[in-house]
C-alpha positions in Angstrom: -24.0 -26.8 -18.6 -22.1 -23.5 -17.0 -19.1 -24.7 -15.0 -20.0 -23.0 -11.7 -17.6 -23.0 -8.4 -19.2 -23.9 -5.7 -20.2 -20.8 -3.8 -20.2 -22.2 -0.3 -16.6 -23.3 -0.4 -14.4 -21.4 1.3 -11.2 -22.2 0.4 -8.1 -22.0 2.7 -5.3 -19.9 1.0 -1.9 -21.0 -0.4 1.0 -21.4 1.6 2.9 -19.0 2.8 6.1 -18.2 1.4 8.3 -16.1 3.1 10.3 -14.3 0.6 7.3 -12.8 -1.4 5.1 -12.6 1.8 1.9 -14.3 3.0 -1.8 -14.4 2.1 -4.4 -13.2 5.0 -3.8 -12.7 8.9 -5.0 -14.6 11.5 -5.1 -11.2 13.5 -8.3 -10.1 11.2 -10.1 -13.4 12.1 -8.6 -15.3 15.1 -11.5 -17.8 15.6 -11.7 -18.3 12.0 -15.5 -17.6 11.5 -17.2 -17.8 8.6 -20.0 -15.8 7.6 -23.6 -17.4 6.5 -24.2 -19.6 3.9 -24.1 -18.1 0.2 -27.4 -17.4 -1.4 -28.5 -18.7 -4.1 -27.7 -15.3 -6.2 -24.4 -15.5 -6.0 -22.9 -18.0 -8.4 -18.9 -17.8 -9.6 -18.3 -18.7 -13.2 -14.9 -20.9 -13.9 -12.1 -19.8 -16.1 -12.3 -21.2 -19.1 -12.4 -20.9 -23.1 -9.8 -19.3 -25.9 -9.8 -16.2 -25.0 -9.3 -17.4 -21.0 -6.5 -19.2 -22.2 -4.8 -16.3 -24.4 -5.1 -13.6 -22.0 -3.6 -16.1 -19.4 -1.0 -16.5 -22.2 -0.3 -13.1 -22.5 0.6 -12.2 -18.6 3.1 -15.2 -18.6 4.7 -14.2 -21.2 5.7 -10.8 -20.2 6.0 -12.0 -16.8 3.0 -9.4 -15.5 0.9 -9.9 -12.7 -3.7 -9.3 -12.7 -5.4 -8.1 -9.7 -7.9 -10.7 -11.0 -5.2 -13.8 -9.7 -3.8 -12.1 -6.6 -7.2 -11.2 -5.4 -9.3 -14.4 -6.4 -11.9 -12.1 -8.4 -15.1 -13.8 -8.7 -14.6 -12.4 -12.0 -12.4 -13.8 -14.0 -13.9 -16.1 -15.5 -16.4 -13.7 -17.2 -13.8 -11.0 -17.6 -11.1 -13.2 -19.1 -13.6 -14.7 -21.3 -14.1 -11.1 -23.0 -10.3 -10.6 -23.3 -10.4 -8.2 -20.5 -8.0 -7.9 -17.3 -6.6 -5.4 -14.8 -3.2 -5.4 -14.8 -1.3 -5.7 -11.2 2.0 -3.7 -11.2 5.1 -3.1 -9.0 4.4 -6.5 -7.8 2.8 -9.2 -6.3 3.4 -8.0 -2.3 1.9 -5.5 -0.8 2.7 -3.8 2.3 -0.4 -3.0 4.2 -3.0 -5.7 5.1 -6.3 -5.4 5.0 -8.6 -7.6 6.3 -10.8 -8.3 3.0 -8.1 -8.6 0.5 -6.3 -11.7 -0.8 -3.0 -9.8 -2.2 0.1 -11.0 -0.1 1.5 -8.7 2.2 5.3 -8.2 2.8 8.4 -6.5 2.1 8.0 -5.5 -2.0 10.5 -6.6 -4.2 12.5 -3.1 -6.0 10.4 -1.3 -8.6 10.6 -3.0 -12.2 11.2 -0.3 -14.3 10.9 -1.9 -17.4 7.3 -3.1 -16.5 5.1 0.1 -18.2 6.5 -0.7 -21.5 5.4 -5.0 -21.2 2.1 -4.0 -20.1 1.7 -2.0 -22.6 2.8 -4.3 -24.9 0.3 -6.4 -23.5 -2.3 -3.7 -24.2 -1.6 -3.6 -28.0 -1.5 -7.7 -28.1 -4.8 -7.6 -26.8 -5.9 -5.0 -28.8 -7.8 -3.4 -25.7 -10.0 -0.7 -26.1 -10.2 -0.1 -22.7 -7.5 -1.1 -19.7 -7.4 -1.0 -16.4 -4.2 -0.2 -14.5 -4.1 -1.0 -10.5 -1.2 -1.8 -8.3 -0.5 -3.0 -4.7 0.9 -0.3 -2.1 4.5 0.7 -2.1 4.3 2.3 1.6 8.6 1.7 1.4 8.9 4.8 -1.1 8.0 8.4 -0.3 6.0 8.7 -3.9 4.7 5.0 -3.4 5.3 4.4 -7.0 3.4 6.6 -8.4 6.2 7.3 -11.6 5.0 4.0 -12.5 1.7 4.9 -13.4 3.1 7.7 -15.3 4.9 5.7 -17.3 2.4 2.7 -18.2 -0.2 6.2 -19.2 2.6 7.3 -21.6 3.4 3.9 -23.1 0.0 2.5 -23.6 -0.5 5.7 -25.3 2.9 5.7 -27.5 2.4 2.7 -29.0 -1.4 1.5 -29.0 -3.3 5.2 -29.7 -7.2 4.9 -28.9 -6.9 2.9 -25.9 -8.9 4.4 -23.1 -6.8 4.4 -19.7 -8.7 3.7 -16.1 -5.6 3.7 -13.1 -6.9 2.1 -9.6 -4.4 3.7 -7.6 -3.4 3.5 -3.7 -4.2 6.7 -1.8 -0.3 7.3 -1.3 -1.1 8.4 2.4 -2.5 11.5 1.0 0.4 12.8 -0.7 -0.1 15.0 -3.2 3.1 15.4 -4.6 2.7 11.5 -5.7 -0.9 11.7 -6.8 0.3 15.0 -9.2 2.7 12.6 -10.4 0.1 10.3 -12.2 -2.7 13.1 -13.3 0.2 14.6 -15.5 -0.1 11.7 -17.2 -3.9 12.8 -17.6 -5.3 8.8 -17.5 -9.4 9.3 -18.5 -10.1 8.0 -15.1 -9.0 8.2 -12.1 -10.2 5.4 -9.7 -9.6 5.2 -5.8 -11.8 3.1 -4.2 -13.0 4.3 -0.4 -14.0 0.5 0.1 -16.0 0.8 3.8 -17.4 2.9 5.7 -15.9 5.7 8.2 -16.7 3.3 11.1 -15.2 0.1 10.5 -12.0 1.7 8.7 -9.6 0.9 11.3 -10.9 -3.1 11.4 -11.1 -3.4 7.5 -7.9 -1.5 6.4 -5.9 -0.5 9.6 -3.5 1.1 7.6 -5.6 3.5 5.7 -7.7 6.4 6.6 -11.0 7.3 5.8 -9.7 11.1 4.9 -7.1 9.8 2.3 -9.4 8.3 0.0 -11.8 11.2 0.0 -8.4 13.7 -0.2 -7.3 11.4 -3.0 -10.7 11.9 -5.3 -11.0 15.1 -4.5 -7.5 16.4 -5.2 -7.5 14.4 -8.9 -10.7 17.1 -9.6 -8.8 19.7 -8.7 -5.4 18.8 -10.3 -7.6 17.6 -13.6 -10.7 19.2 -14.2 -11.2 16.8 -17.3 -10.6 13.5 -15.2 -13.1 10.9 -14.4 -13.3 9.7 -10.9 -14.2 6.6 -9.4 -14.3 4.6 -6.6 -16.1 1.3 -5.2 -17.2 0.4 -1.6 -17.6 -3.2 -0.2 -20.7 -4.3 1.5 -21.4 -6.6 4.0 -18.7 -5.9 6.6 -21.0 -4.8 9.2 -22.2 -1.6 7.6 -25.4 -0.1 7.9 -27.3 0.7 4.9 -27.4 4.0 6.1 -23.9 4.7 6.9 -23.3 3.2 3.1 -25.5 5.9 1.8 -23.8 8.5 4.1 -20.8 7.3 2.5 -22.1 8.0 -1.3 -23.0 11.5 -0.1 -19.6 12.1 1.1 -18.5 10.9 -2.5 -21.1 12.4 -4.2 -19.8 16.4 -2.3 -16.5 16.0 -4.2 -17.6 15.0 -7.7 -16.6 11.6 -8.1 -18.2 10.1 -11.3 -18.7 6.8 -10.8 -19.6 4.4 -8.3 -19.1 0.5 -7.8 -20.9 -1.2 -5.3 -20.4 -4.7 -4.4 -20.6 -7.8 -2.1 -17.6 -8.8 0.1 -16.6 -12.5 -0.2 -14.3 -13.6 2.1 -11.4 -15.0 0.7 -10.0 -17.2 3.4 -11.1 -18.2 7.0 -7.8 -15.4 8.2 -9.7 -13.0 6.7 -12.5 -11.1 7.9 -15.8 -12.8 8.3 -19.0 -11.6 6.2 -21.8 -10.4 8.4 -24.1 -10.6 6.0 -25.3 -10.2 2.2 -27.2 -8.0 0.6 -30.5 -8.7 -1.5 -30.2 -8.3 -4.9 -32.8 -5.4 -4.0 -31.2 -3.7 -1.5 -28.5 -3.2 -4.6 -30.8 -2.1 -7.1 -32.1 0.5 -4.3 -28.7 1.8 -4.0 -28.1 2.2 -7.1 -31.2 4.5 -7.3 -30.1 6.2 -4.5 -26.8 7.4 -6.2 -28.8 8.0 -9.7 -30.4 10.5 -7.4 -27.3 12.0 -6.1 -25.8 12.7 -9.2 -23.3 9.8 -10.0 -22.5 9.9 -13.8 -22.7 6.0 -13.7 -23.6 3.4 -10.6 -22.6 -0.1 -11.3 -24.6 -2.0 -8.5 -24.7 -5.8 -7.7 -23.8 -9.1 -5.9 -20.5 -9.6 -8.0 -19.7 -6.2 -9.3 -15.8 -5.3 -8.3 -14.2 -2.0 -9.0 -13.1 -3.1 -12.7 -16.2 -4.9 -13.4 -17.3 -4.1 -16.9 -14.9 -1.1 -16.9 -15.2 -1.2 -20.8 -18.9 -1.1 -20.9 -19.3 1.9 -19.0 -16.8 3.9 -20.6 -18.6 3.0 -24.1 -21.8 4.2 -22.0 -20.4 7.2 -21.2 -19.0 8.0 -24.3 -22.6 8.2 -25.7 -23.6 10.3 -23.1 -20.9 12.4 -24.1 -19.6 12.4 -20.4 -16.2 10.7 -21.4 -13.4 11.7 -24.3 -10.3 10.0 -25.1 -7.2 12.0 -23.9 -4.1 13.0 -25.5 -0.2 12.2 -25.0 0.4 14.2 -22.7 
């Protein structure tokens, strides 16, 4: 039988520890409400297996940190299962807080600079095909990190050739100096996720604006023709559906490539409650929708997060001769 976490469960998060930050605010969800009950299609696989255990294995090791753990994917199970993860640099503290998102926020430890090159260790270990690089914001530095993702692009690609490279990047408060940084690197994609709508920006990520993310995709274009772009967008928050599709028109006007959309799932009662979930219909609708608008590629479900089968749909695209591997650059 499939080892399933219960769905309805909300747990509360871990304690708080005060020298790497804490998880949730109780500013984002003061009464502590909880959405409605799951439905019955949402069902969370548990880690397990080999290949759980060995990419587990592998981010000990070299003391590196997965979006997949700091954020509680409902993912992992599955992704880890197929030797996949998305690695987490320049810590595990980030220093905005958003109301959806399970990543501690705090004051960052200093930059590791020898990081890039154990990631991309890790990449050749794992003999990835495909990898996917995110980090948390580093709002303390003027380029908020960005020569890190340089540097992972350029090692990954020094010493395990043939490795496609997807970064998931902050919006580095729309600097452009910082984003030129990492599309010298030329990664194959360049993801950015917009993550709500215009109208509930300030309540979902009060530290982020709505322009940033749509600067941030549309400036990669423009500093890197040959770039694929991405983003994702959360639903459930108290969107409309048609401010959502509002949203992939916006997207759609500056290029971006592909599209993730997916259920919110509160982590923690601090965090913000769901105000509801969409059908399984209402997904497939909206992935018609941005078919129609001219998205290279709309991944569109319950569970689907930003990496979600990154490696699928960049095989996908290579068929459809959309997507080439880069050079060192």
């Amino acid at each position: 039988m499939t080892n399933l976490i219960d769905p309805n469960d909300i747990s509360m998060s871990p304690p708080a520890n005060p020298r790497h930050g804490v998880r949730g605010s109780t500013r984002h969800n003061p009464e502590g409400k909880v959405g409605p009950r799951r439905p019955d299609w949402i069902r969370v696989r548990a880690p397990a297996g080999d290949t759980y255990e060995f990419v587990r294995q592998q981010m000990r090791s070299k003391e590196l940190h997965t979006v997949c753990e700091e954020a509680r994917c409902p993912n992992m199970g599955e992704c880890w299962g197929a030797g996949t993860a998305t690695f987490l640099m320049m810590g595990d503290t980030c220093t905005r807080s958003c109301g959806f998102c399970d990543i501690k926020t705090g004051m960052p430890a200093p930059l590791d600079w020898g990081e890039p090159l154990r990631v991309a260790q890790a990449v050749k270990a794992m003999n990835l095909r495909h990898v996917v690089i995110t980090s948390v914001n580093r709002d303390e530095r003027q380029d908020g990190g960005a020569p890190i993702f340089a540097m992972v692009i350029r090692a990954i690609r020094k010493i395990h050739q043939g490795c496609s490279i997807e970064v998931l990047i902050p919006d580095f408060k729309g600097n452009l100096e910082a984003l030129k940084i990492v599309m010298d690197a030329q990664p194959e994609i360049l993801n950015h996720n917009v993550e709500t709508v215009p109208r509930l920006f300030k309540q979902v990520q009060p530290q982020d604006r709505y322009d940033w993310a749509l600067s941030t995709l549309d400036n990669a274009k423009k500093l890197d023709p040959l770039v694929l772009t991405k983003t994702g967008i959360m639903l459930g928050l108290g969107e409309t559906f048609e401010e959502v599709v509002a949203v992939m028109q916006d997207l759609a006007g500056v290029g971006v490539d592909i599209l993730t959309l997916g259920q919110y799932l509160q982590p923690s009662r601090k965090h913000l409650p769901i105000d509801r979930y969409y059908t399984p219909q209402e997904f497939d609708d909206l992935r018609a929708i941005g078919l129609e608008l001219g998205f290279k590629w709309v991944e569109s479900g319950p569970l689907v997060r930003s990496s979600y089968r990154a490696d699928q749909q960049v095989r996908e695209l290579s068929k459809l001769t959309h997507f080439h591997l880069r050079q060192e650059a």
